[in-house]
matplotlib code that plots the C-alpha trace (Angstrom):
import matplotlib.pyplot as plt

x = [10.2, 7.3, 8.0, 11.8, 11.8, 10.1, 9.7, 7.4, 4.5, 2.1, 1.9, -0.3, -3.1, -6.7, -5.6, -8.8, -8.3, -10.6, -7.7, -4.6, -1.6, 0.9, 4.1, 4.8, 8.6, 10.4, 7.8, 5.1, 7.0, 9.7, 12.0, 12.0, 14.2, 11.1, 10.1, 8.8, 5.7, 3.1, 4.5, 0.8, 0.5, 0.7, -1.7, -4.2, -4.2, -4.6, -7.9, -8.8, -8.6, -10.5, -13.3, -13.6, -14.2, -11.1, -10.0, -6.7, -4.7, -1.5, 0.4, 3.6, 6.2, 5.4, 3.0, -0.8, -1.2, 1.6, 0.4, -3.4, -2.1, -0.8, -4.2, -5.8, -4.1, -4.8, -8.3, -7.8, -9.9, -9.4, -7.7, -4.6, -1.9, 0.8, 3.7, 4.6, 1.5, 1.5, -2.1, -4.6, -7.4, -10.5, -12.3, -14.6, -16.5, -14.7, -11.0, -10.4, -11.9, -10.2, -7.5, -9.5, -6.0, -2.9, -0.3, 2.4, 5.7, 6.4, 6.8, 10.1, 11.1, 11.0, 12.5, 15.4, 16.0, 15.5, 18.2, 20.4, 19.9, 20.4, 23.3, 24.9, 23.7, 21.9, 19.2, 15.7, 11.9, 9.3, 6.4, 3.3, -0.4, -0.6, 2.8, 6.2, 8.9, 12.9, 15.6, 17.0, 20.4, 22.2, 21.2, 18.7, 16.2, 16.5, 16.8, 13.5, 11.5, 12.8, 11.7, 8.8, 7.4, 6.3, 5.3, 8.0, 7.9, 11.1, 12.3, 15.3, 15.3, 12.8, 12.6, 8.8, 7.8, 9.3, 6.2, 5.0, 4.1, 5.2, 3.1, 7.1, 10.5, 13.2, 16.5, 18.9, 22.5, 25.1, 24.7, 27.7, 27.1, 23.0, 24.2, 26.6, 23.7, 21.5, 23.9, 24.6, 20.8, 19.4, 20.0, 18.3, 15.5, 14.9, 10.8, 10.9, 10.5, 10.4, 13.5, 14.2, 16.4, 14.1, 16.5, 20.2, 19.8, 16.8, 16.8, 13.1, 11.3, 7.7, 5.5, 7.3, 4.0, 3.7, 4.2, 2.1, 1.3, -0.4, -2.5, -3.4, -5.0, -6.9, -8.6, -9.1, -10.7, -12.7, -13.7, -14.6, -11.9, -9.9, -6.2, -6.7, -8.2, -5.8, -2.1, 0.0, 3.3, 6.6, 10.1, 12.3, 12.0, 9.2, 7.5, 7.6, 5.1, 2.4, 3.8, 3.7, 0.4, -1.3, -2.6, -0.1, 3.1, 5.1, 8.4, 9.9, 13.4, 14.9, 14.0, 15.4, 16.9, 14.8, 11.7, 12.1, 12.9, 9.3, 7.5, 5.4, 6.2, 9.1, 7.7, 10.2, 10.8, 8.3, 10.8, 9.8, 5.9, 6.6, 3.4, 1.1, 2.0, 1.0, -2.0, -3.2, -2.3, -3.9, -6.3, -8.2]
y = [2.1, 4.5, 6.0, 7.0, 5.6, 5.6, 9.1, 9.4, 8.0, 10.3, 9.2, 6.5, 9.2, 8.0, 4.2, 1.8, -0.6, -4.2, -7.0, -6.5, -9.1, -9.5, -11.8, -13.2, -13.6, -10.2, -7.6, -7.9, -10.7, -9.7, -12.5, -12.4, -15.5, -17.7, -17.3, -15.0, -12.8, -10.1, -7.1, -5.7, -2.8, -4.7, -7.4, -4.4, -2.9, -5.8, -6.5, -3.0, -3.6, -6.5, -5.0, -3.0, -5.4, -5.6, -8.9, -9.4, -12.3, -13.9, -15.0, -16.8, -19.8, -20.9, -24.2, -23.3, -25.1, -22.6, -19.4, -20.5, -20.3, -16.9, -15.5, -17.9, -16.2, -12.6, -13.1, -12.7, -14.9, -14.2, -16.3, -17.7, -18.8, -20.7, -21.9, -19.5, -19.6, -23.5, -23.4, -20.9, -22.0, -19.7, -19.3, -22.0, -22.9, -23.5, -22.1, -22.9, -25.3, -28.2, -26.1, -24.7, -24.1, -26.9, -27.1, -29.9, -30.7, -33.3, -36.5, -37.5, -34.1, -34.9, -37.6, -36.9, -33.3, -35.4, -37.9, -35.1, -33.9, -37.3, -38.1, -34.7, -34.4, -31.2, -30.8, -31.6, -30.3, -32.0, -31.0, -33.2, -33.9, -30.9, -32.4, -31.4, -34.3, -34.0, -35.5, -34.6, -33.0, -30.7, -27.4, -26.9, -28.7, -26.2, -23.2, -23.3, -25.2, -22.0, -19.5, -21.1, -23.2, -25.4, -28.9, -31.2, -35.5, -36.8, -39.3, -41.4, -41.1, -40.3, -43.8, -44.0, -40.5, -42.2, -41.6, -38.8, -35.5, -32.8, -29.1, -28.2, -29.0, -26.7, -27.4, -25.3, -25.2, -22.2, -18.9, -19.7, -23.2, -22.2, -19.9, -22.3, -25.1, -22.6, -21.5, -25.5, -26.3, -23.3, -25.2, -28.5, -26.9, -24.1, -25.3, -28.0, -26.2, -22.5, -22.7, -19.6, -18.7, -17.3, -16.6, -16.9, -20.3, -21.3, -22.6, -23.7, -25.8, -25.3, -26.4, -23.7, -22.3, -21.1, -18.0, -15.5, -13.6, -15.7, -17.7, -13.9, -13.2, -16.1, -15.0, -11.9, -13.2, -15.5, -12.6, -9.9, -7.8, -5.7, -5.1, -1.7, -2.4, -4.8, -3.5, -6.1, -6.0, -7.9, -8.1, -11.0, -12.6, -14.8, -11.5, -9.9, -11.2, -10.8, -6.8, -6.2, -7.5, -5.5, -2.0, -0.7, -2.9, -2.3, -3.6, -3.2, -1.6, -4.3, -6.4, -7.6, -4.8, -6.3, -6.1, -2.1, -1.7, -3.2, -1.6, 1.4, 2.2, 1.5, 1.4, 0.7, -2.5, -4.5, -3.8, -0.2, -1.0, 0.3, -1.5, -0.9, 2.5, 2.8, 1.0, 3.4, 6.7, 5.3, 2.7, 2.8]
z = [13.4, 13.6, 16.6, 17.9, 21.4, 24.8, 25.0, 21.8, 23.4, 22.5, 18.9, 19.8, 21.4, 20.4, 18.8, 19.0, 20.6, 20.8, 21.0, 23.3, 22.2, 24.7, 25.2, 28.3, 29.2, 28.6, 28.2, 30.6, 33.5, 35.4, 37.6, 40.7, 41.9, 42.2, 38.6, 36.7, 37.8, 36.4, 38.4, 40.6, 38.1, 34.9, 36.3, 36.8, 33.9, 32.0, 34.0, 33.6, 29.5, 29.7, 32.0, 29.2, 26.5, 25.1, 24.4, 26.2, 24.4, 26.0, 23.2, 24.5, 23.5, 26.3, 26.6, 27.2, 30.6, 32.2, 30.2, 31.4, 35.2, 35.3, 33.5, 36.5, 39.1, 37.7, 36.7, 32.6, 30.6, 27.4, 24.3, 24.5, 21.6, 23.0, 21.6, 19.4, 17.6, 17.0, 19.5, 20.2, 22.7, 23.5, 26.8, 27.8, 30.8, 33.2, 31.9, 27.9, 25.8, 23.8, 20.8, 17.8, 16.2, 16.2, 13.8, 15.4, 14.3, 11.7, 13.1, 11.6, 11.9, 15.5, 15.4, 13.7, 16.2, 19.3, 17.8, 17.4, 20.8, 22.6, 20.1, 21.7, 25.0, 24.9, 26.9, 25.2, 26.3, 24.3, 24.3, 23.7, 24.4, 27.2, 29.0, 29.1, 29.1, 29.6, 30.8, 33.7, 33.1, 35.2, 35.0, 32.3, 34.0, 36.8, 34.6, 32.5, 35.7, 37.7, 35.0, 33.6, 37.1, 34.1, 35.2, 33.7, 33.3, 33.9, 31.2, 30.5, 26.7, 23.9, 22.1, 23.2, 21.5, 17.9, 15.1, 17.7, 16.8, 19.3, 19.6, 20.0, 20.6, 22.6, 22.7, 25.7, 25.8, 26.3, 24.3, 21.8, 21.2, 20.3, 18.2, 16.2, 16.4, 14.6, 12.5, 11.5, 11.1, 9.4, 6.0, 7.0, 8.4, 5.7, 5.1, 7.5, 10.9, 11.6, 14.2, 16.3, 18.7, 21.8, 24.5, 23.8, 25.7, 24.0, 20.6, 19.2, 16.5, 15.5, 12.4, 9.8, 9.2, 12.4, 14.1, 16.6, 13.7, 11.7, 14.8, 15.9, 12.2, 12.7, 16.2, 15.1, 12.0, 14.2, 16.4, 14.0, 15.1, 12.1, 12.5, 13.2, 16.0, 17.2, 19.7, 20.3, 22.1, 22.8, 23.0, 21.2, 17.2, 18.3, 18.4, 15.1, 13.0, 15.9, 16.4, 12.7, 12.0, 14.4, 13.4, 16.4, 17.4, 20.3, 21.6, 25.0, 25.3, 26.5, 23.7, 20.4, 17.8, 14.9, 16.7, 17.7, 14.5, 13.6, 15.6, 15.9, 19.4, 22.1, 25.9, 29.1, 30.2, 32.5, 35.5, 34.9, 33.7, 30.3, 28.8, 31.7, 31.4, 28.1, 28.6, 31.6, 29.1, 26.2, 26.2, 29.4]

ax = plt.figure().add_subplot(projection="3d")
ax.plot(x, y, z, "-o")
ax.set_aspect("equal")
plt.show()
């Protein structure tokens, strides 16, 4: 890391600044018991960076449709890359036009994960054409509905998705038994799927060549913009390719130790506006 903490956030004094990257869950949303919310301050300063010109990107795991209704209700219109960098859609009229960027899973790939998961009885999202389908088991369902307020389809079992190609998959259990079913996969997956562990109850499958970092070197090659120009911030694994391509990565301290250890700055947690602080000092 750069930088040595929150404290040292002066070093970034005069950075350019044309594209603002940000993760969702984590760094800029904070839960509030009826989801997860951009806290008043945060949702201002991102509009005051985009009033600007700066192109503010939400880059999140989470599927486009539910990243697309938080810019909605806080008037951002920029880019979006959703899950985890396996889509990236650009303002259109209207809201955002049809994907110029999708890398799916492999169909059998798919096929044999959601196997696994029915075989087991782990809760499942699958997520395909726009739409996210589960089964209704206790608990889960309520846990990533509650944080998310993702629209979910109820199904009974998968067998209808077989030869489908999801955007991803997203498998949620306890902590210690993702940890073991990451631990147990990790060899069958090693250049089938990039699989990552995004929350401790949150273990997910994408395309292995996708990531946030490489879908954001793409926009910004589509825009013009050069990394130097580009801060991006965030706060779990998901996050480090996007923070260290950027000319200035940041992490929030609450967030993974790999990913301060990445980046060039640490900033306080969204409870405490860390990022829209530093986005009021510095870039505004």
């Amino acid at each position: 890391m750069a930088g040595g903490g929150v404290e040292e956030l002066s070093n970034a004094a005069g950075v350019s600044c044309r594209l603002f990257a940000t993760d969702l869950d984590g760094t800029v949303l904070v839960e509030d018991g009826r989801g997860a919310r951009l806290t008043p301050r945060m949702a201002s300063a991102l509009k005051a960076l985009q009033a600007k010109g700066v192109a503010v990107v939400l880059a999140s795991g989470r599927m486009h449709e539910s990243i697309a209704f938080i810019a909605g209700q806080v008037g951002l219109n920029g880019p979006i890359i959703s899950y985890n960098g396996a889509m990236l859609r650009l303002p259109g009229e209207g809201g955002w036009g049809e994907p110029v960027f999708h890398q799916p899973l492999d169909a059998g790939l798919a096929s044999e994960l959601t196997a696994l998961a029915e075989e087991r009885g782990i809760a499942l999202n699958y997520f395909l054409d726009g739409r996210l389908f589960a089964r209704k088991l206790p608990v889960w369902w309520d846990v990533y509905e509650g944080r998310t307020s993702s629209p979910m389809v109820r199904v009974e079992n998968f067998r209808a998705f077989e030869g489908r190609s999801p955007t991803k998959l997203l498998m949620l259990d306890e902590p210690g038994k993702i940890s073991a079913l990451y631990r147990e996969l990790l060899p069958r997956m090693r250049g089938r799927a990039n699989m990552l562990i995004t929350s401790s109850e949150y273990l997910e499958f994408m395309h292995p060549d996708v990531n946030k970092g490489r879908c954001l070197e793409a926009l910004a090659a589509r825009l013009g913009v050069g990394r130097g120009e580009i801060v991006a911030a965030g706060d779990g694994t998901n996050d480090l390719e996007m923070v260290r391509f950027a000319g200035l990565g940041i992490a929030v301290s609450n967030g993974r130790d790999a990913l301060k250890e990445a980046a060039d700055l640490v900033v306080g947690p969204p409870q405490e506006d860390g990022l829209a602080r530093f986005i009021e000092e510095h870039l505004l």
